[in-house]
C-alpha positions as CSV (number, residue, x, y, z in Angstrom):
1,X,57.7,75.9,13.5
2,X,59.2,74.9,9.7
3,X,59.3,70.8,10.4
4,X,55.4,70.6,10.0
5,X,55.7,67.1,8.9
6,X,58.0,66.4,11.8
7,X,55.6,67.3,14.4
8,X,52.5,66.1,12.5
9,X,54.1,62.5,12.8
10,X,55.6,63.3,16.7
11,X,52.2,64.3,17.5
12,X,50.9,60.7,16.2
13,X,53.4,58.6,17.8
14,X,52.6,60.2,21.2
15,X,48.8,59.7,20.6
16,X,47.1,57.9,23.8
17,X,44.5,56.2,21.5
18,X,44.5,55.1,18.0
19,X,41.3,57.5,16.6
20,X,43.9,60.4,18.1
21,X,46.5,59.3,16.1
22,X,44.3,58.8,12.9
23,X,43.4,63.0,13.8
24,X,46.8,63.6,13.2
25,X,47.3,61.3,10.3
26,X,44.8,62.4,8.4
27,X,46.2,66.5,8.9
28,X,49.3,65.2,7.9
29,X,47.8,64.3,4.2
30,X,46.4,67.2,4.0
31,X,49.3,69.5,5.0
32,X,51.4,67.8,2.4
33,X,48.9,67.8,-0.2
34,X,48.0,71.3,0.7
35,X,44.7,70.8,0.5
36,X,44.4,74.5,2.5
37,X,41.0,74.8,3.2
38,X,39.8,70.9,4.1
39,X,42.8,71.7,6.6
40,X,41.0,74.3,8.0
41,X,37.9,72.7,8.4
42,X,39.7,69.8,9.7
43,X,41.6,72.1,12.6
44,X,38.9,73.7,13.4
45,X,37.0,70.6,14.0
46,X,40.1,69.0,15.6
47,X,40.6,72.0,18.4
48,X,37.7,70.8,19.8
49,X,38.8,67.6,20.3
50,X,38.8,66.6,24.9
51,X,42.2,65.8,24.8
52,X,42.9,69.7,24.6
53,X,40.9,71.0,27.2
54,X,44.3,70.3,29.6
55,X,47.8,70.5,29.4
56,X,49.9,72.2,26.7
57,X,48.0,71.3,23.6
58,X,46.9,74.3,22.6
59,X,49.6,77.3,22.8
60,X,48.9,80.6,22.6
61,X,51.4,82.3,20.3
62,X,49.5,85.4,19.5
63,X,47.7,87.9,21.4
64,X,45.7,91.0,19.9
65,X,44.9,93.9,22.6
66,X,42.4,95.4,20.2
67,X,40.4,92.2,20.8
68,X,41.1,92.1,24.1
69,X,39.9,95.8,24.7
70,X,37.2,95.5,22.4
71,X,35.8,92.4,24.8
72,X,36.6,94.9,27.8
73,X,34.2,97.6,26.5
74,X,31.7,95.3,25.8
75,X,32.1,93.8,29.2
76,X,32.1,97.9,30.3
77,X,28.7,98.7,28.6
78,X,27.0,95.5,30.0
79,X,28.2,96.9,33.5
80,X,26.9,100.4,32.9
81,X,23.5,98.8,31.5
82,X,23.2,97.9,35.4
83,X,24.3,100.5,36.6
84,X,27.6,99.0,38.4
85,X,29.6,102.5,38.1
86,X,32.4,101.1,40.0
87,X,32.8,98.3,37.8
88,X,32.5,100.5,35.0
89,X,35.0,102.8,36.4
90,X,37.6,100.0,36.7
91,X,37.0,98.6,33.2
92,X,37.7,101.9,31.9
93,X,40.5,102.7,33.5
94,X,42.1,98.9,32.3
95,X,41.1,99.8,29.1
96,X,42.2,103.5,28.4
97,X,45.7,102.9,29.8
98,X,46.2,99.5,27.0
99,X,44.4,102.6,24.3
100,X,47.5,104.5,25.1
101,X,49.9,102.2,24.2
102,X,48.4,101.4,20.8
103,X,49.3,102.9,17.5
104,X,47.5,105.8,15.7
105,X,43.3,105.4,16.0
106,X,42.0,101.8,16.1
107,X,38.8,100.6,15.1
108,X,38.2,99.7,19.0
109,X,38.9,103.4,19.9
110,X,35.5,104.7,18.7
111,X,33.2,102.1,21.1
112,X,35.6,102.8,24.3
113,X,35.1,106.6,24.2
114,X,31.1,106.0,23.5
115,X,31.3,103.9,26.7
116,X,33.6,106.4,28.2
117,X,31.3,109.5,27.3
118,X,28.7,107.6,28.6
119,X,29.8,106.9,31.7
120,X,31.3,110.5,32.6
121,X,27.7,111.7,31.4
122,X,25.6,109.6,34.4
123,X,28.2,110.8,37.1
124,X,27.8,114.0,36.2
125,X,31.6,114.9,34.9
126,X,30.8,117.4,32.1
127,X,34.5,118.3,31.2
128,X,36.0,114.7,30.6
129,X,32.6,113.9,29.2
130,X,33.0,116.8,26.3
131,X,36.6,115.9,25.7
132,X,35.5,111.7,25.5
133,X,31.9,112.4,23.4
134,X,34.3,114.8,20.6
135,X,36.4,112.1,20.3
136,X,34.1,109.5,19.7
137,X,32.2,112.1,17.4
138,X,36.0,112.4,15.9
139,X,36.2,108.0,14.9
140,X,32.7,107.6,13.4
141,X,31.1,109.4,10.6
142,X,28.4,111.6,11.4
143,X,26.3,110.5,8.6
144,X,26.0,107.1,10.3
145,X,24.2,108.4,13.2
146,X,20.6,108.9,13.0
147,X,19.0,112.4,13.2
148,X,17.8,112.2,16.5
149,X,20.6,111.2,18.2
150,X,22.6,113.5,16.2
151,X,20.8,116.3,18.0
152,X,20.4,114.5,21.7
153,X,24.3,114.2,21.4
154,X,24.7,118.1,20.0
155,X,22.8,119.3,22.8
156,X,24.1,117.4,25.5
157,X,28.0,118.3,24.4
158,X,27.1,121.7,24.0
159,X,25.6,122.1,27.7
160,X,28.9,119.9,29.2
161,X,31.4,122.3,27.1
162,X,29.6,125.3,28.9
163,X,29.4,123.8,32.4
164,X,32.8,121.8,31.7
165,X,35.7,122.9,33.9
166,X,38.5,124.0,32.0
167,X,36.2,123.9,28.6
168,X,37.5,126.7,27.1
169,X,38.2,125.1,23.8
170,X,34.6,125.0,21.7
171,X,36.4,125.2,17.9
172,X,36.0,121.4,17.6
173,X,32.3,121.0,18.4
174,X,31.4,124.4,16.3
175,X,33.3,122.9,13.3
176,X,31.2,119.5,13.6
177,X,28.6,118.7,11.3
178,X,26.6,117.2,14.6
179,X,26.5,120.3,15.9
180,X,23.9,121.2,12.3
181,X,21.3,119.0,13.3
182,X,19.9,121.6,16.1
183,X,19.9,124.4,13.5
184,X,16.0,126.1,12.7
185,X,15.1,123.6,15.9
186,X,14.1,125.3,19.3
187,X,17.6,124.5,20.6
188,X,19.3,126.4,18.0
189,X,19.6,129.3,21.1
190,X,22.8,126.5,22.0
191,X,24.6,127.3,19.0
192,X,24.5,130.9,18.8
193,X,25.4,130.8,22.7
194,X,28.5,128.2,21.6
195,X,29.6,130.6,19.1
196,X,29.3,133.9,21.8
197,X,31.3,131.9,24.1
198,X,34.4,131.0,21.5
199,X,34.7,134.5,20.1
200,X,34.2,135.5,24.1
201,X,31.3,138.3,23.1
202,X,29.8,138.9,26.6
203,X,26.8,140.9,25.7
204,X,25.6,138.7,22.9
205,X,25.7,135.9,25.7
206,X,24.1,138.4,28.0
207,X,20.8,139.0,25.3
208,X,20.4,135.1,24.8
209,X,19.6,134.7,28.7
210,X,16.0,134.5,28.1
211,X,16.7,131.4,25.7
212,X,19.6,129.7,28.3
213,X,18.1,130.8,31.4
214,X,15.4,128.0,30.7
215,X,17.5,125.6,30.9
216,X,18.3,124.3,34.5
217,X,21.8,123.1,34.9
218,X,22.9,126.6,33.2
219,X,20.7,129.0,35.1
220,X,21.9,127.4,38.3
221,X,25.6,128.2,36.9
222,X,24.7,131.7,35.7
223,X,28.0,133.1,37.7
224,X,30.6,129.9,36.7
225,X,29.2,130.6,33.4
226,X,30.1,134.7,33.5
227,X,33.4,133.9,34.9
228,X,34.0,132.3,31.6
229,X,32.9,133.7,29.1
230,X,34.8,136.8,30.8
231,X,37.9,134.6,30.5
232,X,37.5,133.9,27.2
233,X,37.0,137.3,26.1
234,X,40.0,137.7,27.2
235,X,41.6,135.5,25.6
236,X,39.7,136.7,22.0
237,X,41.5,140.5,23.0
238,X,44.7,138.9,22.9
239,X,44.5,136.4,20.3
240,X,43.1,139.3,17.9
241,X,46.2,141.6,18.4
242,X,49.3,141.4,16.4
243,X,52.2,139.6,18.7
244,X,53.9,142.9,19.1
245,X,51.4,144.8,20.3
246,X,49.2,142.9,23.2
247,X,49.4,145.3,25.5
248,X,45.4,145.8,27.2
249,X,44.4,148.6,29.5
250,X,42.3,147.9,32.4
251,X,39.7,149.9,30.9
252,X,39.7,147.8,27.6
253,X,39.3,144.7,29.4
254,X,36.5,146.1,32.1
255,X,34.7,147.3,28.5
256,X,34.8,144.5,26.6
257,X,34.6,141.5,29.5
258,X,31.8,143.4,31.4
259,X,33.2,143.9,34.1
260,X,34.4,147.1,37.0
261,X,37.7,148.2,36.3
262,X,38.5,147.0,40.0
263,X,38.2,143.7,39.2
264,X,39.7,143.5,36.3
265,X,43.1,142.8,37.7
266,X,41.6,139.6,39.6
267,X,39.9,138.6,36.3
268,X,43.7,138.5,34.0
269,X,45.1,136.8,37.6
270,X,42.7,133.9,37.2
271,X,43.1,133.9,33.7
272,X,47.0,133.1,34.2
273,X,46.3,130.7,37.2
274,X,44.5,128.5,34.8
275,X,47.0,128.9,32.1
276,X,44.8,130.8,29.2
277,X,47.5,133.2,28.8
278,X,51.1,134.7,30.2
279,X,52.6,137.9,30.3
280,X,52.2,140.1,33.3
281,X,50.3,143.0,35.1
282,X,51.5,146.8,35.2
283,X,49.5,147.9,38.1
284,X,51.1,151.3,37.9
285,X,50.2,152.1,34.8
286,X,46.6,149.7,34.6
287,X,47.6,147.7,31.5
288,X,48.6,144.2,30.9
289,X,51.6,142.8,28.5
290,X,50.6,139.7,26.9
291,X,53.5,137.3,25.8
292,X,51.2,134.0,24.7
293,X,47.6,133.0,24.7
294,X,46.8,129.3,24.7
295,X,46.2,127.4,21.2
296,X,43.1,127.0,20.6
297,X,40.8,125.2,17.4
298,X,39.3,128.6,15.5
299,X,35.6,128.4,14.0
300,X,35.4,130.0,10.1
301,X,34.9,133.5,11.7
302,X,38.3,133.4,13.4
303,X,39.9,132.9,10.3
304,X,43.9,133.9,10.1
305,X,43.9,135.5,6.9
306,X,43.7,138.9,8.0
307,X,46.8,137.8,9.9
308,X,49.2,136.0,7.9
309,X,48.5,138.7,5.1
310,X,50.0,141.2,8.3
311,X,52.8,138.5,8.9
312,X,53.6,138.3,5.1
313,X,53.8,142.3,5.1
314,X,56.2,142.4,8.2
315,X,58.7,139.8,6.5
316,X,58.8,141.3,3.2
317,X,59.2,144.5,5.0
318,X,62.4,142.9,7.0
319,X,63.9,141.3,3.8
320,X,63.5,145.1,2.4
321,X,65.4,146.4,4.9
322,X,68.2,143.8,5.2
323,X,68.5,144.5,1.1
324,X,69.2,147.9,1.2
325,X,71.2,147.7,4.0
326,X,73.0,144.5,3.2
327,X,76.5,146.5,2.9
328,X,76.3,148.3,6.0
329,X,75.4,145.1,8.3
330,X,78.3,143.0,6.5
331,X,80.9,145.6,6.9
């Protein structure tokens, strides 16, 4: 609106009472005097005036979602505080689809995947609960969070990403200074297992089942948990070997996964079902081709030095060899 005065005075000639259009005289001096903040006061006062509480006197022109989701949460946590899951369930679902259409990482994104962690943690969904907790770990800075629950939420995202379906990514969490607080603690058994797991070293996991076996929820999933880590050594085989030489003999894999050379085959099948790697079996000859293996975050002992200082070698190689035979490949 850019006639202020105009409406100021339109407002007061429509007034159904003479104090309502002394209200609206009396913001009319100070709009034109622009006495700023006595209008403010005076709005604020004014807004709360009856005659607003129906019809069109108040407009809404403006609408902010990260209010609007931050209320939602709130709302969320209340719900999960009673333990109305369904509720809960519905609020997040409202609220993670209006996330998505934000830009870049609010300061409402933070308290929705708390809630959200939160709520995957009572139902008992450990993968969506791992990938919600490491983002909320990912908008808040660790040195906010007390000590304790530094280590309650280390612990209890370090059993989700090893009972967590499709978990096969632990790079984030092992690079996490969260993850620190269980270190020289009696838990500290859950980051060396973390770290066998990423770099998919099946007998270290194997020697730390006295430690792991303690714990419930993993003993019970001793087999899911083998499966895995069998997976992922995989994966480590084929991420470790220069791109023009993955090819693995059965016997390779069966040495280094732990597992009989007749199931080995079964093992690289489920590992391309689930989309860990491509490339394809040579039953004939018992080896596997490996064309890709699925991106993953690297701890600091997966380091691609060693690599890129091989990748560097090859293309200076290649540029030596298109040099000295520049004339023959022109002509």
């Amino acid at each position: 609106m850019k006639d202020v005065t105009g409406f100021l005075k339109q407002q007061q000639s429509k007034s159904s009472s003479p104090e309502l259009a002394t209200e609206w005289h009396t913001l009319e001096e100070l709009y034109n005097k622009k006495l700023w903040h006595q209008l403010t006061l005076k709005l604020t006062d004014f807004v709360q005036n009856p005659c607003f509480a129906a019809g069109e006197g108040l407009i809404k022109v403006k609408s902010s979602d990260e209010a609007v989701i931050l209320c939602k949460t709130t709302i969320g946590s209340l719900k999960l505080e009673i333990n109305d899951l369904p509720a809960t369930k519905k609020l997040i679902e409202e609220v993670e689809e209006m996330l998505n259409n934000l830009p870049g990482v609010t300061s409402v994104h933070g308290r929705f995947y708390d809630l959200s962690s939160k709520y995957y943690r009572i139902i008992g969904n450990h993968a969506s609960y791992y990938k919600d907790a490491l983002r909320y770990l990912g908008c808040v800075d660790a040195k906010d969070i007390p000590e304790a629950e530094q280590q309650e939420r280390a612990f209890t995202l370090g059993l989700a990403g090893l009972l967590g379906e499709g978990v096969y990514n632990f790079g984030e969490l092992l690079m996490h200074p969260v993850l620190e607080s269980l270190r020289s603690t009696d838990k500290q058994w859950l980051i060396d297992t973390l770290y066998a797991f990423n770099s998919g070293n099946v007998e270290t996991f194997q020697s730390f089942k006295t430690a792991w076996g303690q714990q419930p929820d993993l003993a019970a999933k001793e087999s899911s948990l083998m499966q895995k880590i069998q997976l992922l050594c995989l994966m480590e085989m084929t991420f470790t070997r220069p791109a023009n030489h993955r090819q693995l003999t059965f016997q390779e894999i069966a040495l280094s996964a732990k597992v009989p050379v007749n199931e080995v085959e079964l093992l690289v099948m489920k590992a391309l079902s689930v989309g860990l790697i491509k490339g394809n079996i040579d039953e004939v000859d018992q080896r596997v081709h490996m064309t890709w293996v699925q991106p993953r975050v690297l701890d600091l002992q997966q380091g691609m030095n060693d690599r890129l200082d091989l990748w560097c070698g090859d293309v200076k190689n290649t540029a030596m060899l298109v040099e000295h035979q520049a004339h023959d490949i022109l002509t």
